[in-house]
C-alpha positions in Angstrom: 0.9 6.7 1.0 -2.5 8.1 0.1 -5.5 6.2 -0.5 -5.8 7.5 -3.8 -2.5 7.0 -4.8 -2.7 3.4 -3.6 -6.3 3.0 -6.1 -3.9 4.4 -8.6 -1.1 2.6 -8.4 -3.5 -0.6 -7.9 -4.9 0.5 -11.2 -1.9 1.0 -13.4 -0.6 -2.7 -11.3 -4.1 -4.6 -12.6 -3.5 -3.3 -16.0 -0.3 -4.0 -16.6 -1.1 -7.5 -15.4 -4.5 -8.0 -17.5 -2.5 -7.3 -20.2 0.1 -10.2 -19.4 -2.9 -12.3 -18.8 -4.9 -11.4 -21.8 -1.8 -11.9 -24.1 -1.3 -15.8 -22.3 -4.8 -16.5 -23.1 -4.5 -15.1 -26.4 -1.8 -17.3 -27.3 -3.6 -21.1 -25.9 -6.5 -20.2 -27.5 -4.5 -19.5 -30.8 -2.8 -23.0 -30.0 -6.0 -24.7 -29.8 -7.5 -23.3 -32.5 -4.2 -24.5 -35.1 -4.1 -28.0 -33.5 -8.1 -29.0 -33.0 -10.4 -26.6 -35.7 -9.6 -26.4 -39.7 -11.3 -23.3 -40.2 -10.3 -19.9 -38.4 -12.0 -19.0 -35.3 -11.9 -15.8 -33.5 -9.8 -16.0 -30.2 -9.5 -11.8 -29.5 -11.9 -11.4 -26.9 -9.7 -13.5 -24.8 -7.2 -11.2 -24.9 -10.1 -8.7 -23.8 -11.3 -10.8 -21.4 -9.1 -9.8 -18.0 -8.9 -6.3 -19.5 -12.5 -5.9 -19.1 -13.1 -7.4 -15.8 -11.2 -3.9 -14.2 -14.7 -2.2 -13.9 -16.3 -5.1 -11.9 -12.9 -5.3 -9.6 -13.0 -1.8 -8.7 -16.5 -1.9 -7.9 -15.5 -5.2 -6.0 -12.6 -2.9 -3.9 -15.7 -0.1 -3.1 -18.1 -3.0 -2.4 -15.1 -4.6 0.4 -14.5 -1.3 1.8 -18.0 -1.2 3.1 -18.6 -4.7 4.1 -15.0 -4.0 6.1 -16.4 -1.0 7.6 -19.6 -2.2 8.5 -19.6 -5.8 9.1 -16.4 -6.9 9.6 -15.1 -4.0 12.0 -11.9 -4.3 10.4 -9.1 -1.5 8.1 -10.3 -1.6 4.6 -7.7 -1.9 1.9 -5.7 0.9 0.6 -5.1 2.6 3.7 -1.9 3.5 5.6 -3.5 2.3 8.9 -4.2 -1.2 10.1 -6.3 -1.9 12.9 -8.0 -5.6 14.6 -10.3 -4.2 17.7 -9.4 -6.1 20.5 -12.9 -5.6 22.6 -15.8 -2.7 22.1 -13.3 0.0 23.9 -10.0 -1.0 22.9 -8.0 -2.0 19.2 -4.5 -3.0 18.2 -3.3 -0.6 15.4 -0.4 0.4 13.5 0.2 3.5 11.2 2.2 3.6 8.0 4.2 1.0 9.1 3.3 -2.4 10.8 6.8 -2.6 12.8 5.3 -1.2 15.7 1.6 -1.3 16.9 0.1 0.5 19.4 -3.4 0.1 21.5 -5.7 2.6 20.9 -8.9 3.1 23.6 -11.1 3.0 20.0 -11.3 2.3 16.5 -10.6 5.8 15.8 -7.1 6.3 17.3 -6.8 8.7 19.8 -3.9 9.1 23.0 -2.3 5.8 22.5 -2.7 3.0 25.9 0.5 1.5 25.2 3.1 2.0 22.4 5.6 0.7 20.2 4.2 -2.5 20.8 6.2 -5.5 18.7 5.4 -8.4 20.8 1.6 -9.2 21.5 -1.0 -11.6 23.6 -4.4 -11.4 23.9 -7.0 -13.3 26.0 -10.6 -13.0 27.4 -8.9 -11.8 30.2 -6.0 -9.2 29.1 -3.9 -8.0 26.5 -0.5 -8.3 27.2 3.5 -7.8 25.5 6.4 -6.1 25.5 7.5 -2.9 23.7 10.5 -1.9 21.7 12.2 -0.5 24.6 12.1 -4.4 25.8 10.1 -3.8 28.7 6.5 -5.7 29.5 3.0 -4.5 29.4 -0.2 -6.0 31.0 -3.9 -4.3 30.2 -6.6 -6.5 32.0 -9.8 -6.4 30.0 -12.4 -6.5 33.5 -11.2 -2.2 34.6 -8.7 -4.1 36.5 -5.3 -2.1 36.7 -2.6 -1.5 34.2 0.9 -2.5 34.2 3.5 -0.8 32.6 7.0 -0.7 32.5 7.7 -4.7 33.5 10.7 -6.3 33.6 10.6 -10.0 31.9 10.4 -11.9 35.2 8.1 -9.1 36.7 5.8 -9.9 33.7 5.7 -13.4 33.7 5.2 -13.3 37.7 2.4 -11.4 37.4 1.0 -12.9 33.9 0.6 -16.2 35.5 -1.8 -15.1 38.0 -3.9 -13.9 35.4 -3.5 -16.8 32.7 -2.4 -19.2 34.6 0.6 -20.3 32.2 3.6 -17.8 31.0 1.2 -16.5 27.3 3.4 -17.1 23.7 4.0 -13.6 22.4 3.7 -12.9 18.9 4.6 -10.2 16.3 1.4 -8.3 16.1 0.9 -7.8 12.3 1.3 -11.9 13.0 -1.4 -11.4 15.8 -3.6 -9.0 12.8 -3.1 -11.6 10.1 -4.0 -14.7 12.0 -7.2 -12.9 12.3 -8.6 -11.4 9.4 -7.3 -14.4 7.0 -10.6 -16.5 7.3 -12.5 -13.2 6.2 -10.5 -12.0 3.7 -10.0 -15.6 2.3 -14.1 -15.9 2.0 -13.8 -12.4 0.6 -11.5 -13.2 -2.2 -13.3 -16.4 -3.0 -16.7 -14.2 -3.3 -14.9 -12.0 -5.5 -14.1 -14.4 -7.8 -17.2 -16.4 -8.2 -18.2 -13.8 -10.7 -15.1 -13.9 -13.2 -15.3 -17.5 -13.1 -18.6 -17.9 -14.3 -18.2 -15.5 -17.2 -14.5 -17.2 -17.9 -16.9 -21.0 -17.9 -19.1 -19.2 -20.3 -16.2 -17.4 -22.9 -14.5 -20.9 -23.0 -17.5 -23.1 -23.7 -18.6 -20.7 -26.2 -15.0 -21.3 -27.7 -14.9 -25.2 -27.4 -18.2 -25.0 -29.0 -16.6 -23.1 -31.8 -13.7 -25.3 -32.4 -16.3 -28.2 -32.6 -18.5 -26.9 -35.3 -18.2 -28.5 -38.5 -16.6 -26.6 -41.5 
């Protein structure tokens, strides 16, 4: 699916649900206003109020794609790619579809290392896993030599002389996730900061409506 198509469809999603929102907020304020003020005080711009924040949260999407692309070294949002570099030369990445990953020698793609990754470890030392086909992987991170096409008990023979312990595997969109939560977490919570300010400020004006005399 295209990036456009997914800013689209994004679009049409955030107003369809500003419109839920704005109606909720419409009716409280409507409730407040019978039960706590005896004259009649305006309540529509809360029903405006999530409508109007779409400009800001599309400028908010532009403003992530960059910091993603230039600070975090991570996929922006509203692609059909993911990828979580791995060291300066190599990243874990999947296209389309995040059931099977692959290691790419870049951030840009290119002849995949390994494919059809769906079980993942990675260390200071090595990535390491096992591909659909059910057979093991190990990639040491120091130039050392790769090795492909291991058995189970060929891998863990071999990974333990690297790790010292047999590695847990994981799923690696579980691997990508785990990694990029924090950021996008403080990413979200950024976002926010400024709807919740104005939000403060429409509802204090409107508690300091309902409190004015008649």
């Amino acid at each position: 699916m295209g990036s456009l198509f997914q800013l689209v469809f994004a679009a049409l999603g955030y107003v369809f649900l500003a419109t839920i929102a704005g109606f909720v907020l419409l009716l409280l304020a409507k409730v407040l206003s019978f039960f706590f003020s005896k004259s009649k005080v305006s309540v529509e711009s809360f029903f405006w109020f999530p409508i109007k924040l779409g400009p800001y949260f599309l400028l908010a999407i532009f403003a992530n794609i960059i910091i993603c692309e230039l600070v975090r070294d991570v996929d922006p949002p509203l692609t059909d790619y993911w990828s979580l570099p791995v060291n300066k030369k190599l990243t874990l990445g999947a296209i389309d579809v995040t059931d099977k990953w692959y290691l790419w020698p870049g951030r840009e793609g290119g002849e995949a290392i390994v494919s059809d990754i769906v079980l993942v470890g990675i260390s200071d030392k090595a990535v390491y896993g096992a591909t659909e086909s059910g057979r093991y992987f190990i990639y040491p991170l120091n130039a050392g030599q790769k090795l492909n096409d291991l058995s189970e008990d060929e891998f863990e023979s071999k990974i333990i002389k690297i790790e010292g312990v047999v590695p847990a595997l994981q799923h690696p969109a579980h691997y990508y996730y785990d990694k990029r939560d924090v950021g996008d977490l403080i990413t979200l919570l950024l976002m926010l900061i400024y709807p919740l300010c104005r939000f403060y400020m429409l509802c204090k004006g409107f508690r300091d409506r309902l409190m004015q005399p008649v």
